[in-house]
GUDOSE-379915 format. One line per 10 residues: number of its first residue (from 1); their letters; for each residue x, y, z of C-alpha. Coordinates in nm, 3 decimals. Layout:
% residues N
NUM = A = X/Y/Z; ...;
END
This chain:
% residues 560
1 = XXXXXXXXXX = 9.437/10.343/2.871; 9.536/10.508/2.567; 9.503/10.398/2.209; 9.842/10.380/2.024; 9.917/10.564/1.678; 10.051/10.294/1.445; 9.837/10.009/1.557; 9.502/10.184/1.640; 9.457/9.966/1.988; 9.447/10.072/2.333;
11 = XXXXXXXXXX = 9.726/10.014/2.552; 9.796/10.000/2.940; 10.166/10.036/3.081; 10.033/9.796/3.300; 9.917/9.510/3.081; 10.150/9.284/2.885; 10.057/9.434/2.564; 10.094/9.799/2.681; 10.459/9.715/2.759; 10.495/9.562/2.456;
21 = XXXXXXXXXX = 10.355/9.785/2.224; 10.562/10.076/2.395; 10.523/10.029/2.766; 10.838/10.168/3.022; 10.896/9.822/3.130; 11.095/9.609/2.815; 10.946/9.300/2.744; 11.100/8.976/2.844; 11.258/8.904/2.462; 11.429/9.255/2.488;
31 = XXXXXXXXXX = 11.584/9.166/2.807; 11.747/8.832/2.687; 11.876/8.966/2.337; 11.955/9.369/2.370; 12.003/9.543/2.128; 11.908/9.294/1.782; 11.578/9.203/1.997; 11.492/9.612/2.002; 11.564/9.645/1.640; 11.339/9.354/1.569;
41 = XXXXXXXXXX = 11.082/9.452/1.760; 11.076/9.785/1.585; 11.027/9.636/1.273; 10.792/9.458/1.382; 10.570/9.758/1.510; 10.651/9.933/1.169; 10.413/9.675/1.022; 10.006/9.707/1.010; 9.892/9.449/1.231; 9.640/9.166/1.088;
51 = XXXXXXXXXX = 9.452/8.927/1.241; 9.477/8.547/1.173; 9.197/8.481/1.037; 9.232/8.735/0.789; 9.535/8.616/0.650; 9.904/8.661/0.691; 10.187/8.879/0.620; 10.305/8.769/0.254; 10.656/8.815/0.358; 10.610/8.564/0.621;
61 = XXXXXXXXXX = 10.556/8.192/0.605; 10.183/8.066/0.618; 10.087/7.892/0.925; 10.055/7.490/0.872; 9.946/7.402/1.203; 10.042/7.253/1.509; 10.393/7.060/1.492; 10.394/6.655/1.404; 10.498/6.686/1.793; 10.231/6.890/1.869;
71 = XXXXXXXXXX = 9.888/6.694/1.662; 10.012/6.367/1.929; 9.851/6.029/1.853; 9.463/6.201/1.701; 9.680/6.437/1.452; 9.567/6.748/1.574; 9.213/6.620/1.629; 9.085/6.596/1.962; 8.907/6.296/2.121; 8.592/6.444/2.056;
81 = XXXXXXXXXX = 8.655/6.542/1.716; 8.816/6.204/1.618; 8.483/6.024/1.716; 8.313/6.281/1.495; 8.565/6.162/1.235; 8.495/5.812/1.284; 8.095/5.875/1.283; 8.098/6.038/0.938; 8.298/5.739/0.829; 8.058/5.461/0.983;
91 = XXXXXXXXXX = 7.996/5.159/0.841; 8.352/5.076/0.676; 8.720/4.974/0.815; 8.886/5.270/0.742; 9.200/5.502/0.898; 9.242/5.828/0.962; 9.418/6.059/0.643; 9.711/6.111/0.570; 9.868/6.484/0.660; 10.204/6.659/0.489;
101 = XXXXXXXXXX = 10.436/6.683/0.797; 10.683/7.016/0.794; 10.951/6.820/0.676; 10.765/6.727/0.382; 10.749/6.348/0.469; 10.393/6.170/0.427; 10.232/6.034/0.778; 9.928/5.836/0.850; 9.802/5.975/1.182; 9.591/5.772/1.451;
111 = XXXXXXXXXX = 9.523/5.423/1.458; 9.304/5.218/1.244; 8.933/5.255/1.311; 8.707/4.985/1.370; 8.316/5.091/1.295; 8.112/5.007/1.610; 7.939/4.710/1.547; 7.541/4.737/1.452; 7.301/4.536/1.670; 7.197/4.245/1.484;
121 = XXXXXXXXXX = 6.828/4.238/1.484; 6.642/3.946/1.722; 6.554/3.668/1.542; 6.284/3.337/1.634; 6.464/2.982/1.712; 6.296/2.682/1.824; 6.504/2.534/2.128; 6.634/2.133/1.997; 6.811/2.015/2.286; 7.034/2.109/2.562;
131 = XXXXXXXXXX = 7.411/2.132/2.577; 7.681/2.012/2.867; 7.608/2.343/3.048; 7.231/2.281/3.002; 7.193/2.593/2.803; 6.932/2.558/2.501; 7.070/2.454/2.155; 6.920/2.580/1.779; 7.016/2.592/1.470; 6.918/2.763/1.156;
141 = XXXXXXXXXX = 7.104/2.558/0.851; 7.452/2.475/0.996; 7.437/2.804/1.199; 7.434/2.676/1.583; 7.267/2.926/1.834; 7.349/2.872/2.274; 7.094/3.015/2.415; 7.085/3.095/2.795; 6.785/2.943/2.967; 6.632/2.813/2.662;
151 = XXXXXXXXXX = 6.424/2.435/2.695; 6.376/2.158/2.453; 6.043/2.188/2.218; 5.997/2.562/2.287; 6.007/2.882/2.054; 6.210/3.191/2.164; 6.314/3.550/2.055; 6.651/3.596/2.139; 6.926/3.848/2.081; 7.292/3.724/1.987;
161 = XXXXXXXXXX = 7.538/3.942/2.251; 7.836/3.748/2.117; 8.011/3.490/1.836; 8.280/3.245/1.949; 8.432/2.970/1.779; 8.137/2.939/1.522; 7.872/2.935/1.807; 7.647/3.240/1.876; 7.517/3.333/2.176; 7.227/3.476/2.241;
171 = XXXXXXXXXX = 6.997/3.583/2.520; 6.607/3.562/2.570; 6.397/3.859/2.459; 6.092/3.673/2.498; 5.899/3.328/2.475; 5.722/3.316/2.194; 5.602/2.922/2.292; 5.688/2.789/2.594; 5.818/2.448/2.652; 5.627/2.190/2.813;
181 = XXXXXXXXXX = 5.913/2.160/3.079; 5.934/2.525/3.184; 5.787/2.604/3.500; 5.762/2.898/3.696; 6.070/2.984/3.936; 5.984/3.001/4.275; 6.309/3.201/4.336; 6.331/3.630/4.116; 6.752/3.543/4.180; 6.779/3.226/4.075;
191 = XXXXXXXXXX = 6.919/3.377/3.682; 7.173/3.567/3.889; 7.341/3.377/4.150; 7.401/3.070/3.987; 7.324/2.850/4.275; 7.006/2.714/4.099; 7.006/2.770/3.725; 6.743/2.517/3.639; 6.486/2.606/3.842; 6.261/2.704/3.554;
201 = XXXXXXXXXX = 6.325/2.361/3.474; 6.050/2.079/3.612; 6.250/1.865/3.831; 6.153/1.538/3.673; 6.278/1.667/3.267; 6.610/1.776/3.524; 6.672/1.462/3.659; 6.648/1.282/3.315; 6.854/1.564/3.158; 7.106/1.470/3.384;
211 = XXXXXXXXXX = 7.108/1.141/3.353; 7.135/1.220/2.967; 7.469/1.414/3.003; 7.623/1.155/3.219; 7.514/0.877/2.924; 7.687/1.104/2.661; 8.001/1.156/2.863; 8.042/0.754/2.850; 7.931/0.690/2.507; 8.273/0.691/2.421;
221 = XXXXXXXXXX = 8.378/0.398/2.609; 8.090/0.208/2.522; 7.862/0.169/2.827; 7.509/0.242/2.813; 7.382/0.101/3.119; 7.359/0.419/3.309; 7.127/0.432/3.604; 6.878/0.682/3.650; 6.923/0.993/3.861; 6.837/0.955/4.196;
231 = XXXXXXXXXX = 6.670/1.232/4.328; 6.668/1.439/4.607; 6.405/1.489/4.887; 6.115/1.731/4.888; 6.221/1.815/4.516; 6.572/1.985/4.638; 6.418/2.251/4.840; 6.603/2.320/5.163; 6.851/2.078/5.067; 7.195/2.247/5.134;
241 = XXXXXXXXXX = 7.382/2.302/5.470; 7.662/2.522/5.341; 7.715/2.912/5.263; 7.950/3.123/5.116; 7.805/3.480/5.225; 7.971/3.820/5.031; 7.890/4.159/5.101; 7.934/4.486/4.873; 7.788/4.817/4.879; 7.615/4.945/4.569;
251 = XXXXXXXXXX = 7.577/5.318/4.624; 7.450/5.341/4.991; 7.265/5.024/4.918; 7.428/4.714/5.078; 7.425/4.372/4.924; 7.444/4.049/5.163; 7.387/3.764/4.953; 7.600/3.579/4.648; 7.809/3.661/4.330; 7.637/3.709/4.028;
261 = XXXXXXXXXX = 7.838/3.504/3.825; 7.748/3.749/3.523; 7.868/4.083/3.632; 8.121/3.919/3.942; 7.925/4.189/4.167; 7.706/4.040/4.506; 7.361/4.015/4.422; 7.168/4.102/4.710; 6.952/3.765/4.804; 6.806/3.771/5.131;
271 = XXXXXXXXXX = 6.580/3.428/5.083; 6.742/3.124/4.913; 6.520/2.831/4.899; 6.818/2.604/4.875; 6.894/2.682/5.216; 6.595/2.718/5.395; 6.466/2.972/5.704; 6.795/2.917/5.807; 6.989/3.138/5.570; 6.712/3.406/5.564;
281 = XXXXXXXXXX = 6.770/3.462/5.942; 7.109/3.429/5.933; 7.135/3.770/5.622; 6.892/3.941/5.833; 7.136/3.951/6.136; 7.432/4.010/5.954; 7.301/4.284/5.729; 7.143/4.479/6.118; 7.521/4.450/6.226; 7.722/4.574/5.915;
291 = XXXXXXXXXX = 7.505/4.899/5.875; 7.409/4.979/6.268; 7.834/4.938/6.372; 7.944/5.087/6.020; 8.127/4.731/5.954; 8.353/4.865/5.621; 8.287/4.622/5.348; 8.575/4.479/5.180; 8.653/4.624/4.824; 8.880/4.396/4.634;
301 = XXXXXXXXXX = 8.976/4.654/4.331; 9.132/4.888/4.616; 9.196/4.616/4.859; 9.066/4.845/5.150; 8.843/4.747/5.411; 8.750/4.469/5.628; 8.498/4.248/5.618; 8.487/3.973/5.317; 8.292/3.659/5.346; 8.059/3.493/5.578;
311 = XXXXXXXXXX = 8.146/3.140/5.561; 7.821/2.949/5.763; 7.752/2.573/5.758; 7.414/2.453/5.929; 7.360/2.089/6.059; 7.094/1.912/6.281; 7.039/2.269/6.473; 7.347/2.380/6.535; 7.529/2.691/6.322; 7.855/2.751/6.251;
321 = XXXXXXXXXX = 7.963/3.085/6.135; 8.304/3.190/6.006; 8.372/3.583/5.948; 8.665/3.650/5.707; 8.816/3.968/5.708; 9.114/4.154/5.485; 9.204/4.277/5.842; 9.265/4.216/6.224; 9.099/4.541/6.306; 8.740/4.443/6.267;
331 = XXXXXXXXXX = 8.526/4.538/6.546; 8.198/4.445/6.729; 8.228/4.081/6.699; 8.109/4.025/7.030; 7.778/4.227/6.960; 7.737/4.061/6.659; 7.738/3.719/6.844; 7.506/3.825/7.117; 7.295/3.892/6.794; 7.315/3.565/6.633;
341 = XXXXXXXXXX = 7.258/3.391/7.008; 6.883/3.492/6.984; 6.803/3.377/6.690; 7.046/3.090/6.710; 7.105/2.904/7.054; 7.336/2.659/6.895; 7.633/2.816/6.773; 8.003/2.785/6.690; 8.122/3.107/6.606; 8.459/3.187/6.447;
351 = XXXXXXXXXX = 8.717/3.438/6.252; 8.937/3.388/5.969; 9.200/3.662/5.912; 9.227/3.621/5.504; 9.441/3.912/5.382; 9.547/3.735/5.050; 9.414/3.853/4.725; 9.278/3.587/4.534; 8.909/3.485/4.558; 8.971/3.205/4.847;
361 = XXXXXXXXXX = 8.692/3.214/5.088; 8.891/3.112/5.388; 9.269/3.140/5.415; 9.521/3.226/5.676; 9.496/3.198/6.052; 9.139/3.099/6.189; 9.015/3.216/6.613; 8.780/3.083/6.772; 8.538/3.362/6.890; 8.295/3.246/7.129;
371 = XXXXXXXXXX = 8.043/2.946/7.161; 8.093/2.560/7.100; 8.440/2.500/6.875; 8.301/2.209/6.695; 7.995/2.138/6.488; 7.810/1.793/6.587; 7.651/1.580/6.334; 7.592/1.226/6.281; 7.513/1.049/5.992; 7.440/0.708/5.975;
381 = XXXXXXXXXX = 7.466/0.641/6.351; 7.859/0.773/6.371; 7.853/1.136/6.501; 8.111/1.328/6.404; 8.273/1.681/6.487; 8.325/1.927/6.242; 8.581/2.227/6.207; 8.562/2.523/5.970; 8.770/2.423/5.720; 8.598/2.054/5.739;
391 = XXXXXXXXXX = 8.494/1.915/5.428; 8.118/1.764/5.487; 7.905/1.702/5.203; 7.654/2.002/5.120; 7.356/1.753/5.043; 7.385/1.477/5.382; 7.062/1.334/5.262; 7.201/1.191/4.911; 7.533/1.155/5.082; 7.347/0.864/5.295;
401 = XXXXXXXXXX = 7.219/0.722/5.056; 7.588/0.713/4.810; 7.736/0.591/5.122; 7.500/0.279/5.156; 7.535/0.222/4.779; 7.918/0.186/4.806; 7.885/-0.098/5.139; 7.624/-0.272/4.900; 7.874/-0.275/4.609; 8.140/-0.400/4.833;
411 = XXXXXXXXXX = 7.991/-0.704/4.986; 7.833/-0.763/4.686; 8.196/-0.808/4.508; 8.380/-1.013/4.823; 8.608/-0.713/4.920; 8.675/-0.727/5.250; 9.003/-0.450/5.254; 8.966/-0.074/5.173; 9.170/0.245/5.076; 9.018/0.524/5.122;
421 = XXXXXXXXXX = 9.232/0.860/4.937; 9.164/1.221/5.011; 9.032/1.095/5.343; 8.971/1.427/5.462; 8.888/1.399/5.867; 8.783/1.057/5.825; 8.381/1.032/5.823; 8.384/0.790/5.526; 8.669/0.602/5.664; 8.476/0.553/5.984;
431 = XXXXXXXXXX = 8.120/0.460/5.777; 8.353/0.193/5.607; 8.483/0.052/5.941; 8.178/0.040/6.098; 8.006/-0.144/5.796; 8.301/-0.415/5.870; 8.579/-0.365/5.604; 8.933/-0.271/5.731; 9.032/0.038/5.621; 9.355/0.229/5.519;
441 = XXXXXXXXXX = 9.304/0.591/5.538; 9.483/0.831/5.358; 9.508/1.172/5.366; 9.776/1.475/5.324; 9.652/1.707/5.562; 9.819/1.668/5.931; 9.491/1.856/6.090; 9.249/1.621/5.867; 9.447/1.318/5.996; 9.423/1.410/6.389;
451 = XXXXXXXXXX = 9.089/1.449/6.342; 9.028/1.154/6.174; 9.186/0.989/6.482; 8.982/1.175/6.725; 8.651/1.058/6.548; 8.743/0.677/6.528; 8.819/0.702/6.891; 8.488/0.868/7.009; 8.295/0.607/6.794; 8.492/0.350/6.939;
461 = XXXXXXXXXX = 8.630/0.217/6.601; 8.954/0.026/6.586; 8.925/-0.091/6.203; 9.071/0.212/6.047; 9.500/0.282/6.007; 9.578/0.661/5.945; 9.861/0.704/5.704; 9.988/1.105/5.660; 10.113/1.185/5.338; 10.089/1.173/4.948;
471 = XXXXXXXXXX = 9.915/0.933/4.823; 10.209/0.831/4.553; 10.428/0.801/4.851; 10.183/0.628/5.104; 10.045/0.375/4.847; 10.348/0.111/4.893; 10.320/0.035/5.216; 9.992/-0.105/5.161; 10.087/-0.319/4.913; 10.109/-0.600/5.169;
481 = XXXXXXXXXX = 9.740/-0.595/5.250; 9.601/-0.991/5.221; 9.301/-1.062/5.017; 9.083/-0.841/4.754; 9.143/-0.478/4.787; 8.935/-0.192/4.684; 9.064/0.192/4.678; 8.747/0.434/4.746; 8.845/0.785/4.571; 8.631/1.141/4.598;
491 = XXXXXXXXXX = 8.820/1.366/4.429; 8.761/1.754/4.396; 8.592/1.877/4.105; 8.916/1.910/3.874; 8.911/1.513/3.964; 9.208/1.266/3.991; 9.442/1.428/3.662; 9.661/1.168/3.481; 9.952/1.106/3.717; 9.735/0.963/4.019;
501 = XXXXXXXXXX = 9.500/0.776/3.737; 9.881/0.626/3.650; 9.948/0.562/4.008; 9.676/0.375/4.097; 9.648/0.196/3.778; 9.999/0.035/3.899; 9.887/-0.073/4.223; 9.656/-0.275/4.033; 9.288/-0.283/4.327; 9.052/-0.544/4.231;
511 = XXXXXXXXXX = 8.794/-0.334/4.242; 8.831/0.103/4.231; 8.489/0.288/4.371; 8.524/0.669/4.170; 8.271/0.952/4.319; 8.257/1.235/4.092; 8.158/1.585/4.091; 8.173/1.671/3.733; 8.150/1.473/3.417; 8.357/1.626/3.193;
521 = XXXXXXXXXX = 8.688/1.559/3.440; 8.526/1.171/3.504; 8.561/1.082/3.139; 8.884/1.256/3.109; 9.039/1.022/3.409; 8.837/0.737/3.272; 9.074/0.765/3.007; 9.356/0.714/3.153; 9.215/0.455/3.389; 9.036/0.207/3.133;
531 = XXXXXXXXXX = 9.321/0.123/2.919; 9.483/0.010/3.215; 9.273/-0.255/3.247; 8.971/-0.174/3.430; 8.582/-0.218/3.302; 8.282/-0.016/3.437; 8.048/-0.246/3.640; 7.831/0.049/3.737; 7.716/0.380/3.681; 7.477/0.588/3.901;
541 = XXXXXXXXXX = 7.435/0.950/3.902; 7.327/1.177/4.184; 7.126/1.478/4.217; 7.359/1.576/4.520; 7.300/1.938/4.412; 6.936/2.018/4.306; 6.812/2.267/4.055; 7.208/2.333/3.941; 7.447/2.222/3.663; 7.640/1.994/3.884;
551 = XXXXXXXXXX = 7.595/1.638/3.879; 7.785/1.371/4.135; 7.840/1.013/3.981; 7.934/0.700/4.123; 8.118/0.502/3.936; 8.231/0.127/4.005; 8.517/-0.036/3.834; 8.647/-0.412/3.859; 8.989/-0.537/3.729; 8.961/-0.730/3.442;
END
């Protein structure tokens, strides 16, 4: 090292500056340009040298910052120094300033800032009523409040998380004075999973509040005669034989239970009282089996892994479990029945290879893994044999007693011929055949259908024709049916939509027997099917799924 004459700094031949300031090796400039380059550079070196920040040359141009090119989409700011920006400037829509580009145009740089927005302060609202999604209602002048697991006649603190079309919602920061109707969950997930969101609701207030909604839906084609609710037995508790099972790992912590239908994450539930002992056994077992055999969880963002779903239906004894995975490569299925056969002696155990990537439990090609390949039930003195993909009522109980309801209604009205759509395997068809009404069943499904036949034979019931096909296509040929005909219908929750309504409005039944699953879709095919020339003879809602929002209606309709 050695400190150079003209600019008082030490230099190295070695360094980049010591072969600039006068090093043996030219620099890279002096290389590409010869001779002008070495002139320059000499002048250059003639010159005291200044730091930046003590100004510059006057013979050259003062610095005026990084290019237009160079600033990017902040204008020179960075990320952390825009938010610093927009900090100083909270409280106001604003933009960031303007800045003199080296062309001498004008430019506005970065977007427009919108201030965070200030949480509101919680505010006190005395619960009115409650809405279609039971939800609590308030109002403060013509300001209307939804509030999340609010009751009628109570007082609440809430916080509003969002606005929407007018409406605020808000959330419960506490209960100021509870409602006379609010009692204490016996479930800590039942906010969560959605499976029972009324359970801090008394069962009696649910029932009526049911039976309220299902009044309101038909106020509008003027019948008021709605039956009561019927309830369920033992309150609801232990009532369902069906479920969906996810898994997801949080951390290192696994989650075996159901989607919070919140945050779209599993909640981890390892007791439902819905389901009963059953389904706390069952998570047990398949929580031991996923972390001692280092099962890989499914994880749809990055569609990697394996296992998905647990799909398990429980009836008279017997389980039936489905395992749906992304992937053929699953292992240790066979330990994991040998598992479930101690616990469960009755079993039907099965795979579904579901590789597709929309939220569809079960999809794709289904093998049978071990055990019985059937389910047996019986209901009503017709036993029946059920698949995986079977549809089967969750609640049995209240589906006895709809079933009975609809034979009353039938004999009551003369009918003596029925059509039964969306068949499905055929268990209603059958109940209707061995009640003593001929029966047309019809159903789209080819599987459903050969089922259907299967069950009718091994009941010995000979009352019952299986049509295959759609039900706009399969409806003529039943046209020449003799005497009063009645078409039985249980559509899926979306319900019937206007083009079957249409459909079966033509075909003109004497008498049309409508099982719903929602309200809101009932009226909104009642529309379609009333001014066709039908009149509501009955109304009776069903409690076929306790402690939740949904509600299953019978409706029965004559010709006018």
């Amino acid at each position: 090292m050695k400190e150079n004459d003209k600019t008082g700094r030490y230099t190295d031949k070695n360094s980049y500056s010591g072969r600039r300031e006068g090093g043996d090796k030219p620099s890279p400039k002096r290389r590409a340009h010869g001779k002008e380059a070495s002139e320059g550079s000499a002048n250059r070196e003639d010159k005291p040298f200044r730091r930046r920040k003590e100004g510059m040359d006057s013979a050259k141009k003062p610095y005026a910052g990084p290019s237009v090119e160079a600033k990017g989409f902040y204008g020179g700011r960075s990320r952390r120094n825009e938010r610093s920006y927009q900090n100083r400037h909270d409280g106001e829509r604003t933009s960031c300033p303007e800045r003199k580009c080296a062309n001498g145009e004008t430019r506005q740089f970065g977007k427009e800032y919108r201030p965070r927005k200030e949480r509101q302060p919680d505010i006190e609202l005395a619960i009115d009523r409650l809405d279609d999604r039971f939800c609590g209602v308030a109002y403060i002048g013509a300001d209307r409040y939804t509030v999340e697991g609010g009751l009628p006649k109570e007082k609440v603190r809430v916080r509003v998380n969002k606005t929407e079309f007018g409406v605020r919602y808000a959330d419960i920061v506490s209960i100021l004075e509870p409602s006379p109707f609010r009692v204490e969950p016996v479930c800590p997930y039942y906010r969560n999973c959605g499976g029972c969101a009324l359970l801090h609701l008394c069962y009696d207030e649910e029932l009526k509040q049911k039976t309220a909604l299902v009044k309101k839906k038909l106020l509008p084609f003027h019948f008021y005669n709605v039956d009561d609710c019927v309830r369920s037995s033992e309150n609801g508790f232990a009532s369902r034989n069906k479920a969906h099972i996810a898994f997801e790992y949080k951390g290192k912590d696994l989650c075996v239970g159901f989607f919070d239908e919140n945050t779209h994450h599993v909640m981890d539930v390892p007791y439902c009282p819905m389901h009963g002992d059953w389904y706390a056994r069952l998570v047990k077992i398949l929580r031991d089996w996923v972390t001692r055999f280092d099962i890989q969880v499914y994880e749809p963002k990055n569609n990697k892994g394996h296992l998905r779903f647990a799909a398990a239906r429980w009836l008279r004894g017997c389980l039936m479990l489905t395992i749906v995975t992304a992937s053929p490569k699953i292992a240790s299925l066979q330990e994991l029945y040998n598992m479930l056969r101690v616990s469960f002696p009755r079993l039907s155990f099965w795979k579904n290879l579901n590789n597709e990537l929309a939220n569809e439990v079960m999809a794709g090609q289904m093998t049978h893994i071990a055990g019985d390949k059937k389910l047996i039930g019986e209901m009503m003195d017709l036993k029946f044999q059920l698949s995986p993909e079977s549809f089967f009522q969750v609640n049995e109980k209240i589906a006895e007693i709809i079933y009975r309801k609809v034979f009353d209604v039938l004999h009551a009205a003369g009918i003596k011929n029925v059509v039964d759509l969306y068949s499905g395997i055929g268990i209603t068809s059958a109940l209707l055949a061995k009640a003593g009404f001929n029966v047309t069943s019809i159903e789209i499904e080819e599987g459903a259908v050969r089922d259907a036949k299967i069950l009718c034979e091994q009941n010995g019931i000979t009352g019952v024709r299986h049509l295959c096909g759609d039900v706009r296509e399969m409806l003529p040929s039943v046209s020449g049916t003799e005497g009063k005909l009645a078409f039985f219908v249980d559509p899926p929750r979306a319900g019937l939509g206007e083009e079957v309504c249409r459909t079966i409005a033509e075909f003109a039944p004497a008498m049309l027997l409508y099982l719903s699953c929602s309200p809101s879709t009932l009226a909104t095919d009642l529309e379609t099917l009333l001014p066709a020339g039908y009149a509501i003879m009955s109304v009776t809602p069903y409690d076929m799924f306790p402690h939740s929002r949904h509600i299953e209606t019978l409706v029965c309709m004559t010709r006018k």
